[in-house]
C-alpha positions as CSV (number, residue, x, y, z in Angstrom):
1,X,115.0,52.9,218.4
2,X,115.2,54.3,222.0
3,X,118.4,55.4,223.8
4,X,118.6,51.9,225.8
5,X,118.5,49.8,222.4
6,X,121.2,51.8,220.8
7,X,123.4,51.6,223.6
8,X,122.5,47.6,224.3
9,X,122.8,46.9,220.4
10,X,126.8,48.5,220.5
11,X,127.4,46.0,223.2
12,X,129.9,42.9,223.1
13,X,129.2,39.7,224.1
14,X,131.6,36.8,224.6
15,X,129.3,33.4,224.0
16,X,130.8,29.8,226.1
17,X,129.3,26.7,227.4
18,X,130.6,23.6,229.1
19,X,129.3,21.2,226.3
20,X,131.8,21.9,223.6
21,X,131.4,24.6,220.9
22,X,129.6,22.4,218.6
23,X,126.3,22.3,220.6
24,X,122.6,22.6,219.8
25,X,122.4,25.3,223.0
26,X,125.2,27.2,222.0
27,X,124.1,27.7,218.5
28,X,120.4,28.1,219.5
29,X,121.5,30.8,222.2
30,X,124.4,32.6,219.2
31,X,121.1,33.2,216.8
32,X,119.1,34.6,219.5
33,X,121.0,37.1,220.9
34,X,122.9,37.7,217.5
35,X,120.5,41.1,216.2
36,X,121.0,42.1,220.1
37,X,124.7,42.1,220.7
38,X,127.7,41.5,218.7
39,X,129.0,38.6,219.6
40,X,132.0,36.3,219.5
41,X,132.1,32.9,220.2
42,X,135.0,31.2,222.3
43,X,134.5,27.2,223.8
44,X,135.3,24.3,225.0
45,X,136.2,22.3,221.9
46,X,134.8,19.3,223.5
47,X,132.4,18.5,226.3
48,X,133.3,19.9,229.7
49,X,130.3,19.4,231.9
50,X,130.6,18.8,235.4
51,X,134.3,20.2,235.6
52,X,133.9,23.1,237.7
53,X,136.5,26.0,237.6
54,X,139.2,24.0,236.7
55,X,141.7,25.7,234.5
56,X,145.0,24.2,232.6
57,X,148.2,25.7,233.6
58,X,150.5,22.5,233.3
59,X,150.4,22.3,229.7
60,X,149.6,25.0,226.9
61,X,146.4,25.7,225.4
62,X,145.6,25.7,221.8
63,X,142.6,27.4,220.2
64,X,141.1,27.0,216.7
65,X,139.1,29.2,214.2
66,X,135.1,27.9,213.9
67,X,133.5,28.7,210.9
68,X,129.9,28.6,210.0
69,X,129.4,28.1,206.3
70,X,131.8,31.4,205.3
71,X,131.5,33.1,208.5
72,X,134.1,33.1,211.7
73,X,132.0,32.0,214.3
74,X,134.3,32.0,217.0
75,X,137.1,29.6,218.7
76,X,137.1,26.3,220.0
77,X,139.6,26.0,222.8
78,X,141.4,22.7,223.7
79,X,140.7,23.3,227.8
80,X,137.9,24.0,230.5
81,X,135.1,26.4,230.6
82,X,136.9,28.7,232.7
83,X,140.1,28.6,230.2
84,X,138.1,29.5,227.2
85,X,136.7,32.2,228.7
86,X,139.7,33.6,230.1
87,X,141.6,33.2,226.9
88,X,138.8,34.8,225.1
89,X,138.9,37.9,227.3
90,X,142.8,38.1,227.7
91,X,143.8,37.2,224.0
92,X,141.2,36.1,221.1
93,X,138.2,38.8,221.9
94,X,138.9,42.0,219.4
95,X,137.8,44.4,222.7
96,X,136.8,43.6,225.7
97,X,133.1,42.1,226.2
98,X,130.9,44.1,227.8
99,X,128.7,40.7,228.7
100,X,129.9,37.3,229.1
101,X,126.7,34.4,228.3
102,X,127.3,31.0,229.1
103,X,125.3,28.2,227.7
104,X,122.6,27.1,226.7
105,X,123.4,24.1,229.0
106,X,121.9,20.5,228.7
107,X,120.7,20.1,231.8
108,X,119.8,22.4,234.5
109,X,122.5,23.8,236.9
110,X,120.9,24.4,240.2
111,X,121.3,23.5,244.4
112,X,124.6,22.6,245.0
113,X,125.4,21.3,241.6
114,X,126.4,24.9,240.6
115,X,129.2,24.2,242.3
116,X,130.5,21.4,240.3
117,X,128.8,23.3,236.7
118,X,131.5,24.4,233.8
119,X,128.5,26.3,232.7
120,X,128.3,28.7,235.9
121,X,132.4,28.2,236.2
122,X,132.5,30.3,232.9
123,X,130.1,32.8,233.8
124,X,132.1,33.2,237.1
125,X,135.3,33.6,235.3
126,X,133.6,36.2,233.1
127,X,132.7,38.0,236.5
128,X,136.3,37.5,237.7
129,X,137.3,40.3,235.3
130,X,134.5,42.7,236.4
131,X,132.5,41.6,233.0
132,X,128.7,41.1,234.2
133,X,128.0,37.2,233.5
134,X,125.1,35.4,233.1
135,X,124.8,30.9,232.9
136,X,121.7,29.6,231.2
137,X,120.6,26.3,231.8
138,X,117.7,23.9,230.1
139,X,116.3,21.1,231.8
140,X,117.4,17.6,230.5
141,X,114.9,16.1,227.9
142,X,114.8,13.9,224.8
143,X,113.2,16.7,223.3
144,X,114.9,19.6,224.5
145,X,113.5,23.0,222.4
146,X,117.0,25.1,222.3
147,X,115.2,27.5,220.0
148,X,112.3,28.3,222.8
149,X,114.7,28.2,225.5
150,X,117.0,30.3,223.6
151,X,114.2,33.1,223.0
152,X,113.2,32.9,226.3
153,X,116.6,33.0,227.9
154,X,117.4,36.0,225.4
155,X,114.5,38.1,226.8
156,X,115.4,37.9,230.4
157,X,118.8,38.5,229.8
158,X,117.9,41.8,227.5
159,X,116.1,43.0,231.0
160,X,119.1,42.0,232.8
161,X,121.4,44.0,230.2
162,X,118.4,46.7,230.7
163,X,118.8,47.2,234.3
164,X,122.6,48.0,233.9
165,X,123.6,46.1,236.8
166,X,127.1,47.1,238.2
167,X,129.8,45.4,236.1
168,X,131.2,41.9,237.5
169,X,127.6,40.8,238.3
170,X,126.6,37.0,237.9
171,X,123.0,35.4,237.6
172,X,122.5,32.1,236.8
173,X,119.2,31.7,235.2
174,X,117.4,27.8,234.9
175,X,114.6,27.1,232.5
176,X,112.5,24.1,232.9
177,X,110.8,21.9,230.8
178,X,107.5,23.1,231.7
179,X,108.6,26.6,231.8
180,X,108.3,26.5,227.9
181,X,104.8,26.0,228.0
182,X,102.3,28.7,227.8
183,X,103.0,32.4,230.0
184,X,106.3,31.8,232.0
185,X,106.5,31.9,235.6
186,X,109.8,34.0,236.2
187,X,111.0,33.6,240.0
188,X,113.8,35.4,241.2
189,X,115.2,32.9,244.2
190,X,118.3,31.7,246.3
191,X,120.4,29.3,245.5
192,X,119.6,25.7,247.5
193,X,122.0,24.7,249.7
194,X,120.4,21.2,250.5
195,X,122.4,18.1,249.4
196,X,120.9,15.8,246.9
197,X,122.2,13.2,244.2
198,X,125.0,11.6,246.4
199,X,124.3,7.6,245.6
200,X,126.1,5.7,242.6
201,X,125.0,3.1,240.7
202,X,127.2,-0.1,241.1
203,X,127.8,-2.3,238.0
204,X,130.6,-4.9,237.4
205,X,132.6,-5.5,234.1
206,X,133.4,-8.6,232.2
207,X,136.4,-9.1,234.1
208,X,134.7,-8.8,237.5
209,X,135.9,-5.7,238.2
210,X,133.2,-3.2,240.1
211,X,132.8,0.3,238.4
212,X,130.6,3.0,239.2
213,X,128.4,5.7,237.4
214,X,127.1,8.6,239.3
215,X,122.8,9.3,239.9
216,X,120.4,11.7,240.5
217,X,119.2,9.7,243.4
218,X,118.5,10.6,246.1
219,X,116.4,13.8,244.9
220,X,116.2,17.2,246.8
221,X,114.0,16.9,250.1
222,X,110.6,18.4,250.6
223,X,111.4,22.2,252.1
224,X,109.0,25.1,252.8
225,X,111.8,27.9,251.8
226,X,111.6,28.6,248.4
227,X,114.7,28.2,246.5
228,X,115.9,27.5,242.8
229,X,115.6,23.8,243.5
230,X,111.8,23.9,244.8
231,X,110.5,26.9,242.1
232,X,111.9,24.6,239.0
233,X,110.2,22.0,240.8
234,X,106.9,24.4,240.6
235,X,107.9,24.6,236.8
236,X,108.7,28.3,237.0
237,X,112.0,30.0,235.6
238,X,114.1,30.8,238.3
239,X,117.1,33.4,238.2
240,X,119.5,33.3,240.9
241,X,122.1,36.6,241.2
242,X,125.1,35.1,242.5
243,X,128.9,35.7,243.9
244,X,132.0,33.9,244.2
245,X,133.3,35.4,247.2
246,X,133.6,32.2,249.7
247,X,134.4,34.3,252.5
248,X,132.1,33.3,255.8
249,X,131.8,36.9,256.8
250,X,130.5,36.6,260.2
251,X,133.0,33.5,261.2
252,X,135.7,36.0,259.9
253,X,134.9,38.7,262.5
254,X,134.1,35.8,265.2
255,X,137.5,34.5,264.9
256,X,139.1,37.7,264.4
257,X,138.7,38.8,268.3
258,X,140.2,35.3,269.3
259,X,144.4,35.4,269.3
260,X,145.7,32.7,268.1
């Protein structure tokens, strides 16, 4: 065992997702990075997707002790993404993680939907406490391989781990269907900005009354610049490094020479 393994192998990791602590990606991702990192598990106790970085404040938070046949496996906490990670690091984690993994998610997390994802929401609270953070997403199918994902998603985020990036970073990393298949295609890309999935489907109850579930529709539109939206599309891997500082840095210094 080299230097790099014994000082990856003595590392921490905090485990989350967005679709509840009872599944199939968490548990898929948990045994693959298990002989890499210790690891604790702390999540949503039920499904959470598409909250965002919402967090409770207005009423308290419970958590409750997992097990997995006689083993803790971790904590399933009674709030958001973001709350069970940030109760994991602030109370329930032994030590402080040195690595915060969020997923595997059911359903891929790119474009503008990382915006709305508890999946990347809890990997951006990790980085909110300085703890590098990674979000894993698998593209939705009836089939979905959690185990292949899993091994795959565990190898790129060993070189991740590898590269010692400085603490706080965030990556979210998207595996498609077809990326499962054969050699993958890894892309590292930006994150697309272009707005897609904005129409609802319209159906009306028994009582008349007109309710409304969200689509897909319309998808993302044709663009030369590669992003994470158009290399998933390509049926590569894409990881995108990310940050959550919203600041619009040249606006800033634009509007700072005007008095107002």
């Amino acid at each position: 065992m080299g230097w790099s393994d014994k000082w990856r192998n003595c590392m921490f990791a905090l485990l989350s997702n967005d679709d509840g602590i009872y599944a199939p990606g968490l548990a898929a991702l948990e045994d693959s990075v298990k002989d890499e990192f210790q690891t604790l598990v702390v999540a949503p106790s039920t499904e959470q997707s598409g909250v965002g970085h919402g967090i409770t404040f207005l009423s308290p938070l419970t958590a409750k002790e997992v097990f997995r046949g006689e083993k803790r496996r971790g904590w399933a906490v009674d709030g958001s993404p973001a709350d069970a990670v940030k109760l994991g690091v602030s109370e329930i984690c032994p030590q402080r993680p040195d690595l915060i993994i969020s997923g595997i998610n059911a359903g891929l997390n790119a474009g503008i939907n990382v915006l709305y994802s508890g999946t990347v929401a809890a990997a951006i609270e990790g980085s909110f406490f300085g703890i590098t953070s990674i979000a894993v997403s698998l593209e939705w199918d009836d089939h979905m391989n959690f185990e292949q994902a899993a091994a795959v998603a565990g190898g790129i985020v060993n070189r991740l781990v590898l590269l010692r990036p400085p603490a706080g970073s965030l990556f979210n990393i998207n595996i498609p269907t077809a990326g499962l298949v054969g050699r993958p295609d890894v892309r590292v890309v930006p994150m697309s900005i272009d707005r897609y999935g904005e129409a609802f489907e319209r159906r009306v109850d028994p009582r008349g009354r007109n309710y409304y579930w969200a689509s897909n529709d319309p998808p993302p539109p044709p663009s030369s610049k590669e992003s994470d939206v158009t290399a998933l599309a390509d049926g590569a891997i894409t990881i995108t490094p990310l940050e959550y500082d919203l600041t619009h840095w040249e606006r800033l210094e634009e509007l700072q020479t005007i008095e107002f």
